[in-house]
N, C-alpha and C positions, 0 to 999 in steps of 0.2 A: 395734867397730873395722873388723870389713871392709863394714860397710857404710858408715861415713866416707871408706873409701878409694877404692871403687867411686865415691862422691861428688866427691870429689875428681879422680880418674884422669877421670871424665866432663868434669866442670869444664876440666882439662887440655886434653884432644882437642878440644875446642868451642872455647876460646882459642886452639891451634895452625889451625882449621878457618878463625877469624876472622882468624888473622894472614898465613894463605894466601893466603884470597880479596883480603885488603887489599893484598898484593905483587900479588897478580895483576893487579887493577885500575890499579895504577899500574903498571907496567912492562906487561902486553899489552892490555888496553883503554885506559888510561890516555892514550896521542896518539892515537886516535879522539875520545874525551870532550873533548877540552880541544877539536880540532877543531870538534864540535857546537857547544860553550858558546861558543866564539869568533862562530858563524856564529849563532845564538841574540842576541847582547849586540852584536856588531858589523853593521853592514848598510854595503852602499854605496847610495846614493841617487841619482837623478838629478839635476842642477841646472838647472833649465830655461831654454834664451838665451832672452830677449823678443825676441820677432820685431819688425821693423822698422817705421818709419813708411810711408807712404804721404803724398806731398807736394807742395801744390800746384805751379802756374808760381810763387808769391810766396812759398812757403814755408808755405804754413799747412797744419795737420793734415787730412789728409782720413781718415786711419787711423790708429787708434794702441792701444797694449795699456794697459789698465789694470786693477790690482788689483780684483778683486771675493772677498768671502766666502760661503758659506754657512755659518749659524747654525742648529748643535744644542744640545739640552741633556739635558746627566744629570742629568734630572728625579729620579730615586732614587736623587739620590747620600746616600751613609753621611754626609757629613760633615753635609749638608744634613736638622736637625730636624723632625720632624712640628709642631711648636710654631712655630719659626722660616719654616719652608712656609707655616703656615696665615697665620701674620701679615701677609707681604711678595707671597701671591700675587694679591690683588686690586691691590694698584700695579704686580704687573708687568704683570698683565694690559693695566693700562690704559697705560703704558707704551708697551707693545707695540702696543698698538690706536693711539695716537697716532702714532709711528713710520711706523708700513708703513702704517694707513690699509686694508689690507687684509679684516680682521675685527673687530667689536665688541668690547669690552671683554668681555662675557658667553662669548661666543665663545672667547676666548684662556684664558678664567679655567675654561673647561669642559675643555678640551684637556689644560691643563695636569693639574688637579686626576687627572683619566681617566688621564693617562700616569703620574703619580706612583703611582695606585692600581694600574698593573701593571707597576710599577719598569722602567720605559722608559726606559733609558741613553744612547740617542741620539735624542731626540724633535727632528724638524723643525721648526725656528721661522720660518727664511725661506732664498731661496736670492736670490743674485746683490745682494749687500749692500756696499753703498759703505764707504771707508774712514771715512767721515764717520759713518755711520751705527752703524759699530761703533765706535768712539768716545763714541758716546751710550750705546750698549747696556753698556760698560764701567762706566757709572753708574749702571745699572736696580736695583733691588730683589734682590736674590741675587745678582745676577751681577756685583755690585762684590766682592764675594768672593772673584772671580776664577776660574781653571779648575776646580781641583780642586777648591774649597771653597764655590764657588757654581755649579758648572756648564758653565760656558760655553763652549763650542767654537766655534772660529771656524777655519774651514777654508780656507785663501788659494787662490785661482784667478787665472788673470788673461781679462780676456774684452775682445774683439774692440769698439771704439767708432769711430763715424762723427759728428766734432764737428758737419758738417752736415747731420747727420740723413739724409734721402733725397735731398739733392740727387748725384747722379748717382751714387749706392748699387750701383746693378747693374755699372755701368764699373766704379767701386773695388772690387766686392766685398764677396764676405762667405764663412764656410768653412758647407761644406753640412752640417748635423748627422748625429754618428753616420758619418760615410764619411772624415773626414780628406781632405777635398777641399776647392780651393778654386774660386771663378768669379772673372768678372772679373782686374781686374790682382794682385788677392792669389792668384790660381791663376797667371796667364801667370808673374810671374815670385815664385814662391812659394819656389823653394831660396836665392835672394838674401835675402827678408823672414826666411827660417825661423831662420837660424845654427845653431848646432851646440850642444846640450847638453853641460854636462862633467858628472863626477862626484868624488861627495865622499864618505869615510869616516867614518859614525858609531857611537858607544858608548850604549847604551841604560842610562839612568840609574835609580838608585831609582822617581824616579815615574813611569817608566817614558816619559819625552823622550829623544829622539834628543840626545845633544850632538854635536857636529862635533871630531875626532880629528886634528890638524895630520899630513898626510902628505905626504912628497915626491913621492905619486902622483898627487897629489889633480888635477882636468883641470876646469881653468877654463873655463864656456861662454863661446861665442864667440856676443855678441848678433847678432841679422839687421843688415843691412845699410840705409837707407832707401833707398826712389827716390823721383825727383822726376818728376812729371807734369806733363802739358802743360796739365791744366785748370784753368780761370780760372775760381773759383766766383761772382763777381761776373757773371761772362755767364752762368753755367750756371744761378743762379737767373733771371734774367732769360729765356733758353730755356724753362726749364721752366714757368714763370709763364705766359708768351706760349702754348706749345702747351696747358698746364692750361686755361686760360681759355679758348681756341677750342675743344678737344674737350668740356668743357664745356656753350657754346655751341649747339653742333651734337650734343649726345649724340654721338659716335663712339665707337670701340670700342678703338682703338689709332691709337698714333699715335708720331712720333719726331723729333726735330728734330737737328741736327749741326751747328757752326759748324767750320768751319777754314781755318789761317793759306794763304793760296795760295804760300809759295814755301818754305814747308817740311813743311807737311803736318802740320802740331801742330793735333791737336785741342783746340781750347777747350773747346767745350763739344756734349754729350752728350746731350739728353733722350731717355727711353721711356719712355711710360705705356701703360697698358693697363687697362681696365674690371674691376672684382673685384664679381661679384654677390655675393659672402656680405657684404663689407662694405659694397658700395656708394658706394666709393672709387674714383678711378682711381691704381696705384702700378706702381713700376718694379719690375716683377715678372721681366719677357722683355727681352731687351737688344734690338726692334726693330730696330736700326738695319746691327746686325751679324749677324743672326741668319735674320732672316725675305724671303725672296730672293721677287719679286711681277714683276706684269705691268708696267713701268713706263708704258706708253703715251706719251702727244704727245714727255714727256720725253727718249724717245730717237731722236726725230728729227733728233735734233742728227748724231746717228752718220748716220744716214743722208745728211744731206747732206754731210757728210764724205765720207765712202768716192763719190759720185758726183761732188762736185768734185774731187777727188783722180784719179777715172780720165777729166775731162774729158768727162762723160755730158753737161754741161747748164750753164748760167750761170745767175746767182740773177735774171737779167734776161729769163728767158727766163719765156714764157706757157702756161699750162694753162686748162684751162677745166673750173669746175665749177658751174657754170649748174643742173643739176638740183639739186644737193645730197647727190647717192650715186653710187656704181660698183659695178657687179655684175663680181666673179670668179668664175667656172666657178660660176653659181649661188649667189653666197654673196654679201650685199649690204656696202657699206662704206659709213657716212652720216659728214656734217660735219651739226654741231648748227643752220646756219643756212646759210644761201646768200652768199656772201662777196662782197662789192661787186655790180658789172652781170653776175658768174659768169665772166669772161674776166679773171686775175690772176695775177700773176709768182710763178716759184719764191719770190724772198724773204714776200712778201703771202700764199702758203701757208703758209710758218715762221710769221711774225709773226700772225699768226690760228688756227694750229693747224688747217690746212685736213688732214683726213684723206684726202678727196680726191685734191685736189692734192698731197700728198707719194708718196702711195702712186701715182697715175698715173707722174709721172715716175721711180719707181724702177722701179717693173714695165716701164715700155718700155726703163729703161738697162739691165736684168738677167734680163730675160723668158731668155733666151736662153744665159744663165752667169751662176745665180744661187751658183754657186761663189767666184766675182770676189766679190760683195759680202759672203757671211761671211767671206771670208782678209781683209778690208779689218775686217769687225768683232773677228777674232782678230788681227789685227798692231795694236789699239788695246788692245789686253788685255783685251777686254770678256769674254773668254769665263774669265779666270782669276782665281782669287779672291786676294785682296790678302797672302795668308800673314800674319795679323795672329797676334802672340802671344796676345793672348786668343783663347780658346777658343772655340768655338760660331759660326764663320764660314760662311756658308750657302755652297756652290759654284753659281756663276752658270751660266743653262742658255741657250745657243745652240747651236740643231740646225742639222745640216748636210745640204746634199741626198744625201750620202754617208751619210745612216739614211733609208733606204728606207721603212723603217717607219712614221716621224714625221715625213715632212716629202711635203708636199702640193701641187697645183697655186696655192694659195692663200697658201701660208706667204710668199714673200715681200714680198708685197703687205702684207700683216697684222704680218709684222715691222719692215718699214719704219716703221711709226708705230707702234711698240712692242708689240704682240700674240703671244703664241707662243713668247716667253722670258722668263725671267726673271733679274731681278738683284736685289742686295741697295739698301737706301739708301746707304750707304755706299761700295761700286763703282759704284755712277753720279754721287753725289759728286766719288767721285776722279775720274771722267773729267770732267768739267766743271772740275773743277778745273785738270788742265792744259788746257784751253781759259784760261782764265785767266792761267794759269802759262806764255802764250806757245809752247803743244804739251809741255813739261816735264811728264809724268807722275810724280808723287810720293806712294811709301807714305806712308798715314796715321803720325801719328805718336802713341803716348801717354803714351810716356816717355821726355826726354831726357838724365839722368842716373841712376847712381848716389852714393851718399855716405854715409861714413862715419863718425861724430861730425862732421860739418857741414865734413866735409872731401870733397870732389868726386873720389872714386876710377875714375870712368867715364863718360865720354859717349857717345851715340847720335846719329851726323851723318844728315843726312837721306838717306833710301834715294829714289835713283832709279829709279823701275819703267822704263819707257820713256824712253827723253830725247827723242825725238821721232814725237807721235801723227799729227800731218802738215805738209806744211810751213807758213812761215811766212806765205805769201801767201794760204795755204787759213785759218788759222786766224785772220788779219787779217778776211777776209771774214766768217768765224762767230758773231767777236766784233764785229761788227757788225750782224745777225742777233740776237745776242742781244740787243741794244742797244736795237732797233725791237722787239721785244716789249713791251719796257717802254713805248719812245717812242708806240708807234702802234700795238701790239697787243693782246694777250690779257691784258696784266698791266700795263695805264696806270692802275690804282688805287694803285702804287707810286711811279710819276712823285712828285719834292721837289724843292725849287728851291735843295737844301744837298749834294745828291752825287746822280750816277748807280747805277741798280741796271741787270744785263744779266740774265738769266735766261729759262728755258721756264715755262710752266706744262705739270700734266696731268691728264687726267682720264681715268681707267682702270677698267672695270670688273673686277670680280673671279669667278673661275673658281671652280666648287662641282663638283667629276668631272668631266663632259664637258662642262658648259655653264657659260654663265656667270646668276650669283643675280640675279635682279631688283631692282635699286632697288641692289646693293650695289656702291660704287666706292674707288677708293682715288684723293683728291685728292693734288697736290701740287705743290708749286716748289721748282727747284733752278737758284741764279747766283750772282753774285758781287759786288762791291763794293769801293771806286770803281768804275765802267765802264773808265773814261779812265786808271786807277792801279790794280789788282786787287790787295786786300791778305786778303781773307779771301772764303771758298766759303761758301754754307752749302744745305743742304737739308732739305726738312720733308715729310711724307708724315702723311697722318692718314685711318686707314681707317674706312670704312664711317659716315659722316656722313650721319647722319638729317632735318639741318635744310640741303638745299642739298648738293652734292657737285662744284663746279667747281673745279680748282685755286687760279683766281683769287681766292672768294671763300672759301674755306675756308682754305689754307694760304698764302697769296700775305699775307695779314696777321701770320701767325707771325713770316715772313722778314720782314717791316717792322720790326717792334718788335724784333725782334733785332739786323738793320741798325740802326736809328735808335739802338738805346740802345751800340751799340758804338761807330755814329761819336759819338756826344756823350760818351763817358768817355777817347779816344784821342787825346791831343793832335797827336798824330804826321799823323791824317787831318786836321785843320785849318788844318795850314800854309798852304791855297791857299785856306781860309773868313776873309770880308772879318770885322775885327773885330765892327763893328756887328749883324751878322748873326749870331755868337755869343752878345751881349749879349743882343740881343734875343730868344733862346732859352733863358736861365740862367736860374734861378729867383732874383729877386733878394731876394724875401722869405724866409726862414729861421726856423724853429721855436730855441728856446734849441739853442744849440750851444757848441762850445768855442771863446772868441774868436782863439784865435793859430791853428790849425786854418784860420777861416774867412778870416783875416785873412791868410794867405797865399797861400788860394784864389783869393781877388778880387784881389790883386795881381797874380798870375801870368796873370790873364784882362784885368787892365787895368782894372778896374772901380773908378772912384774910391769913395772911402768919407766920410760924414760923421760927426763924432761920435766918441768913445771909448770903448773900455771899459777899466777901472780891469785894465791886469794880466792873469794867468793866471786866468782867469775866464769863466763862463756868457754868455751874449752872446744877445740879439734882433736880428735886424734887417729893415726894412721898406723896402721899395723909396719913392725921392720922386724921380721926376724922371726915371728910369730911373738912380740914385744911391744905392748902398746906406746905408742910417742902421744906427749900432752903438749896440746900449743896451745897458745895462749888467743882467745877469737875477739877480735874488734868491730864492734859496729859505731859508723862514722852518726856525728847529732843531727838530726834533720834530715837524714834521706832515709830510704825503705830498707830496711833489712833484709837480706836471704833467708829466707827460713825455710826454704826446700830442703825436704830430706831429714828438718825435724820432726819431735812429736807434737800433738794438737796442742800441748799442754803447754812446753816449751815455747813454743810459737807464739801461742796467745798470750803467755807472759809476756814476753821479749814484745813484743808490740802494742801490747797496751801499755803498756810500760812508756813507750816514746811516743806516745800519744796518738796513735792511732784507733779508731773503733774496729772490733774485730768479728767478722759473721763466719762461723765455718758450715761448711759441707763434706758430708762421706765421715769416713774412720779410718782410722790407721797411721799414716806420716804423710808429712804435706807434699806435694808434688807436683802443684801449680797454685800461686798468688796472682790475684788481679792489676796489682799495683807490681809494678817492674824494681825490682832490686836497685839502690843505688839512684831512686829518682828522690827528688823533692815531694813534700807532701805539706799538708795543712794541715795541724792540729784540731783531734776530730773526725778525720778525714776516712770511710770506710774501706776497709780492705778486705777481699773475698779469698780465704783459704780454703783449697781445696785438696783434701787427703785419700789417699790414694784405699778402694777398697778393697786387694786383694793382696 
C-alpha cells in the first residue's frame, strides 16, 4: 500500500503541475499566443493601383499595363504519382515545347524528369507568360489538375506594353530595371501614371491561400491617372521611316528628326536612332533630340542676322565680298565650300547660299569692337537657356561670353556667328525657328496636353509662352523671307514642289573630338517650316557623322521632304488653298481590297467620282479608268488563305482573323509578304506571319 500511494500522491502533483502550467498559459502567455497566431493566419497585403495609360493626340494606346505571369511547378508534389509523372510527362513536354517554342521537346522532358528526381517544388517553366497562354497551360497534361494536385503555379505580375512597339519608345518611356525609375514621359510625369496602392486584410486558409476578410479598414487603391500626348503616331512612323531609311543610306551613326505644331508647340512627332554594334541595328536607345547638345553651324545663322538687323549693323541689301573663298582671323582660316557667284554678293546671297564668309565678315565688322552687344542679343532670344522640359535628360545649351576670359578668344565671334564654339540641343534650335514662324512668339515644346480620368478630362496644359517677342515684327518679316530664298534659290532648291512652300537653313557642321575637330566627321542638318506663306508645323532633322556624303542639303533636307510631303497630304486643313485637280492627280486612285464604305466615303469627301458598285458592307477593289475610280466587288473563297498583299495592317488582321486564322505581324506600313500562300488550305487557329513593308 504505500507504495500505491506514493503512486498515486506522484500521479496527483503532476496533474496539479499540468493544471498550473495550463492556467498559466491562458491568463499570462495566453494574449501574447493568440496575438502571434493572429499575425501568423492574418496578413495585410498590398493591393497594387495599375498605373495609368499613356495616350496619343487620337487617343490610342502608346502605354499601357498588362497582366503577365510566370509559371512554376511542384514537380514533387505528394499528390502527383511516380506512375501518373511517368505517363503524362512526355505530352507535357511536348506541350510546352509547342507553347514557348523556346526548348525542344527532349529538352523540357529532361528538365522535368531532373527536378522531379530532386523534389524541386518550385521548378521554372517560363517567365512573362500572357493570359492566353495560361489558359492553354490550364489544359496541359498534369496541370489540368490544377494547383495543388497537378502543380501549377501561376504567379500574376503586370508588366509595362508599348502597342507601337518602338515607335517613339524612348519619348514614351519605359521603367529602368532594378532602380524603380522611370525615363521619358513614364518618368516626367510618373506620380500622375503611378496612383496609390490600398490595402487588404487576409485569413490564411487550410491549403494554405490567402482568403480576403471583409473589413471596414480595408483602403481601396486608387488607379494612376492617363495622360494624353501630343504625338501622332501616323507622322511619328512616317519620321522615323524617313530618318531609318536615309541613315541607312548614308551609314551614319545617329541621328533625330522632330516635327512640331508652330503655334502651340505640340510635338507630333519624335524620331532618335542611334547605331547598336552588338546587334547591328539602328534603335531608339538615346533620346537625340533632347539630350545631346552639338555645334549647330550654317543653322544658326539665322540668330546672327537677327541680332544685327535688330541693332541696325547692316541691310540684307547690303554687299560683301568673298571672291577668294576664305578669311583669315588672327591666323586662323574660315572657308565657304565654293566661291559664290562673281564673289561680290548681298547680305541676303550669303544667307541663301550658306556663305561662311560673308556672314562671319559682316558680323565681325558689326561687333569687332562690343562683341558683348551680340551675346545679350543671343541671350534676350533664349538661346542660352534650356527649354525646362519635364522629361528628364535635357542637355543645357552653351554660349560663352567674353566675360569668361578663359574661353573666349580673338576668334570666337567670327566662328560663332555661323554657328562654331557653342552648343545647342536639336530641340532648342527647333524652338527658336519655331518662333520665327510663329511670327517672333517663342513657344515651350509641348508633349502633353491633358490629364484624364476614366476618359474624363480632369486637366489641361495651355501652351507655355517662353518669350512672346524674339524680335520685332518687321525684323522677322525679313528673315522669313530669308528663309524662303533658301529654298527658292539657295542651298536647299532640291525641296522646291509646286503644292506648298518650305522656308528653312540647311547645315553642315563639323564635329569636335577634345581640342580639334575629327576628320571626315560632320553632323548634316535642316531645320523650317511649312506653308512658307501659312506656318502651321516646324520640324528639324540632324543626322550625325554620315559616311556616304555629309551636306545638309543632301543628307537631311530629304528627311524634312518626306515628312513635309506626307503631313501635307493626310491634313485636309493644308488644302483649303490646293486647286481640286491637283489633289486628284496626286491620290492614289487604284486601291488593294479594302473596306467599301471606308473607301467610299474617302472619295466622296475628295470629290472623286466613282463607277460601279459594291454589294453592301463588303471587300471592295478598285482601279483607276479615266482618272475615275471603278468599285468591284472582292471575294474571298471559306477555308483557304486570303491575299492580303498590298493591304493595310489593319485591314488584313481583320480580314484574317475574322476566317480564323491567328495573326502575328512585322514592320509597318502595307503588307507585302504573308507566310502562308494565298488560296492554300489552312486549320483553324493556324498562324500566319504578315509582313509590311517599311518604307
Amino acid at each position: 500500500m504505500p507504495r500505491v500511494y506514493l503512486v498515486y500522491f506522484g500521479t496527483l502533483v503532476f496533474a496539479f503541475m499540468i493544471i498550473g502550467k495550463m492556467v498559466y498559459i491562458q491568463y499570462k502567455e495566453g494574449p501574447a499566443l493568440i496575438s502571434k497566431a493572429k499575425k501568423q493566419e492574418i496578413k495585410i497585403f498590398d493591393l497594387k493601383a495599375d498605373r495609368g495609360n499613356i495616350l496619343s493626340d487620337k487617343d490610342n494606346l502608346l502605354a499601357t499595363s498588362v497582366p503577365v505571369f510566370e509559371i512554376r511547378m511542384d514537380v514533387a508534389n505528394g499528390y502527383v504519382s511516380n506512375t501518373f509523372f511517368n505517363q503524362n510527362v512526355d505530352s507535357l513536354a511536348y506541350r510546352l515545347s509547342v507553347l514557348f517554342g523556346d526548348r525542344s521537346e527532349t529538352a523540357y522532358r529532361k528538365i522535368l524528369i531532373r527536378a522531379r528526381a530532386k523534389g524541386n517544388r518550385y521548378l521554372l517553366i517560363h517567365r512573362n507568360v500572357s493570359y492566353m497562354q495560361l489558359k492553354a497551360l490550364r489544359t496541359f497534361p498534369i496541370f489540368r489538375k490544377g494547383r495543388y494536385r497537378g502543380g501549377l503555379i501561376a504567379m500574376q505580375k503586370t508588366r509595362r506594353r508599348l502597342p507601337f512597339g518602338r515607335l517613339a519608345a524612348r519619348t514614351i518611356g519605359y521603367e529602368i530595371k532594378n532602380a524603380n525609375l522611370y525615363v521619358g514621359l513614364e518618368g516626367a510625369y510618373s506620380k500622375i501614371l503611378t496612383g496609390v496602392d490600398g490595402k487588404q486584410i487576409r485569413r490564411r486558409i487550410n491549403n494554405g491561400a490567402w482568403l480576403p476578410i471583409h473589413d471596414e479598414n480595408e483602403i481601396e487603391p486608387q488607379n494612376g491617372k492617363d495622360i494624353i500626348s501630343t504625338l501622332d503616331m501616323n507622322l511619328q512612323d512616317v519620321a522615323e521611316n524617313a530618318l531609318l531609311k536615309q541613315m541607312i543610306n548614308h551609314e551614319a551613326y545617329m541621328g533625330c528628326a522632330v516635327l512640331m505644331q508652330v503655334k502651340t508647340g505640340d510635338i507630333k512627332a519624335i524620331a532618335n536612332l542611334r547605331y547598336n554594334a552588338k546587334s547591328g541595328r539602328y534603335e531608339e536607345s538615346y533620346n537625340m533630340a533632347i539630350g545631346e547638345k552639338y555645334e549647330p553651324g550654317s543653322t544658326f545663322k539665322l540668330a546672327s542676322i537677327i541680332s544685327g538687323l535688330d541693332d541696325h549693323k547692316f541691310k540684307l541689301s547690303d554687299t560683301v565680298s568673298v571672291k577668294k573663298g576664305y578669311v583669315v582671323y588672327y591666323g586662323r582660316t574660315l572657308r565657304d565650300v565654293h566661291v559664290i557667284g562673281d564673289g561680290m554678293i548681298t547680305i541676303r546671297q550669303a544667307f541663301e547660299h550658306s556663305s561662311n564668309v560673308g556672314i562671319s565678315k559682316v558680323m565681325e565688322k558689326a561687333y569687332k569692337n562690343n562683341p558683348s552687344r551680340f551675346i545679350a542679343h543671343l541671350y534676350a532670344m533664349s538661346l542660352n537657356k534650356p527649354l525646362g522640359l519635364k522629361i528628364s535628360g535635357e542637355a543645357k545649351p552653351y554660349i560663352k561670353s567674353p566675360k569668361d576670359k578663359k574661353y573666349w578668344y580673338r576668334t570666337s565671334l567670327p566662328w560663332m556667328s555661323v554657328g562654331y564654339g557653342l552648343e545647342i540641343t536639336p530641340l532648342q534650335l527647333l524652338t527658336f525657328y519655331n518662333a520665327v514662324a510663329n511670327n517672333g512668339v517663342e513657344v515651350k515644346p509641348r508633349f502633353v496636353t491633358a490629364i484624364s480620368d476614366g476618359g474624363r478630362v480632369v486637366k489641361k496644359f495651355g501652351v507655355h509662352v517662353i518669350n512672346p517677342r524674339i524680335a520685332s515684327p518687321s525684323i522677322i518679316r525679313k528673315v522669313q523671307s530669308l528663309l524662303e530664298g533658301v529654298v527658292l534659290r539657295g542651298t536647299a532648291q532640291n525641296l522646291r514642289n509646286k503644292h506648298f512652300e518650305i522656308a528653312g537653313k540647311t547645315g553642315t557642321a563639323k564635329i569636335a573630338g577634345g581640342e580639334k575637330y575629327i576628320p571626315g566627321a560632320y553632323n548634316a542638318s535642316f531645320v523650317g517650316y511649312f506653308p512658307a506663306d501659312d506656318p502651321q508645323y516646324s520640324c528639324i532633322v540632324v543626322i550625325s557623322r554620315p559616311k556616304h556624303g555629309y551636306y545638309g542639303s543632301a543628307v537631311a533636307a530629304p528627311v524634312f521632304k518626306e515628312i513635309a510631303d506626307k503631313v501635307y497630304a493626310t491634313s485636309l486643313a493644308l488644302h483649303e488653298k490646293m486647286a481640286p485637280d491637283t489633289l486628284k492627280e496626286n491620290f492614289p486612285l487604284a486601291v488593294n481590297a479594302a473596306w467599301y464604305h471606308d473607301l467610299k466615303i474617302i472619295y466622296k469627301d475628295l470629290g472623286i467620282k466613282e463607277l460601279g458598285k459594291s454589294a453592301g458592307e463588303t471587300w471592295t477593289v478598285t482601279a483607276d479608268r479615266n482618272n475615275k475610280v471603278f468599285f468591284q466587288l472582292k471575294t474571298f473563297t471559306k477555308g483557304l488563305v486570303p491575299n492580303v498583299k498590298g493591304m493595310t495592317a489593319k485591314d488584313a488582321v481583320y480580314l484574317l482573323e475574322n476566317r480564323g486564322l491567328s495573326t502575328r505581324v512585322q514592320g509597318r506600313g502595307v503588307v507585302y509578304r504573308q507566310s502562308l500562300k494565298a488560296g492554300t488550305r489552312f486549320r483553324k487557329g493556324q498562324e500566319i506571319l504578315i509582313q509590311l513593308s517599311n518604307f
